[in-house]
N, C-alpha and C positions, 0 to 999 in steps of 0.2 A: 349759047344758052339752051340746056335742054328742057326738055317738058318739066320734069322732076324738081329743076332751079327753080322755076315759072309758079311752081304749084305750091314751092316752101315757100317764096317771098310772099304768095298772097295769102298762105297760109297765116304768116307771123302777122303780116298786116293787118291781120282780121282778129287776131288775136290781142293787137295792141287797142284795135277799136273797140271790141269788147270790153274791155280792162275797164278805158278812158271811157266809156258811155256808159256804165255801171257803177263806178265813182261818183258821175253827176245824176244819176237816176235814182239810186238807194235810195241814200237817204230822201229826196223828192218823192217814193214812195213810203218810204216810212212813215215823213210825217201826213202825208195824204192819208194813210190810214189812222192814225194817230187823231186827227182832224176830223173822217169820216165817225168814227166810234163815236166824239165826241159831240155831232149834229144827229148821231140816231140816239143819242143819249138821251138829247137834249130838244127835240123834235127842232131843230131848227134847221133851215135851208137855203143856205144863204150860199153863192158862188162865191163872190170875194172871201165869206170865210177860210174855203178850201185852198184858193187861187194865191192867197199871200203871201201863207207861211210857206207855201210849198216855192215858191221868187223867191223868198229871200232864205229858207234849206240852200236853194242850190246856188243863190249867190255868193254867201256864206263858205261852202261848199269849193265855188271856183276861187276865190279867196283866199281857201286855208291848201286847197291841194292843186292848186293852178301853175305853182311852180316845179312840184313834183311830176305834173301830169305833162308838162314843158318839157322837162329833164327825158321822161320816159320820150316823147316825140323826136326832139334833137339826136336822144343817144342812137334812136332808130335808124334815123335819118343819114347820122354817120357814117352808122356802120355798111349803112345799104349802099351811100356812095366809095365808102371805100371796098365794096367789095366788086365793085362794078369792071376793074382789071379782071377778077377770075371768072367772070362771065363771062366776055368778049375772048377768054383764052383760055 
């Protein structure tokens, strides 16, 4: 396994975890902003206001693309085990 192998795999790996933590973060900021707008609108300051919508965006969230974002991890996973002969040789 050379340096160059070592540096692709962590490269992709970072690259899948970016994907997958920006999926569930988006929208969690979105509506956080969405939310903040809405308490300077409206002088109100309430933490659970913020706190709720922004749980259930991203429950929501792992709900609708938690199977996608499965698919994306396994198919990773696959591949990396099956490539794991041309590493050792």
């Amino acid at each position: 396994m050379t340096q160059d192998t070592v540096i692709s795999i962590f490269q992709q790996t970072l690259e899948l975890l970016v994907l997958l933590i920006s999926m569930m973060l988006l929208p969690a900021l979105a509506v956080g902003l969405l939310v903040s707008m809405f308490q300077a609108a409206t002088q109100i300051n309430e933490q659970t206001l913020s706190f709720i919508p922004k749980l259930l965006v991203t429950l929501a969230t792992l709900m609708l693309a938690g199977p996608y974002m499965l698919q994306l991890v396994a198919t990773y996973t696959r591949q990396l085990i099956e490539s794991i002969p041309t590493f050792i040789g």
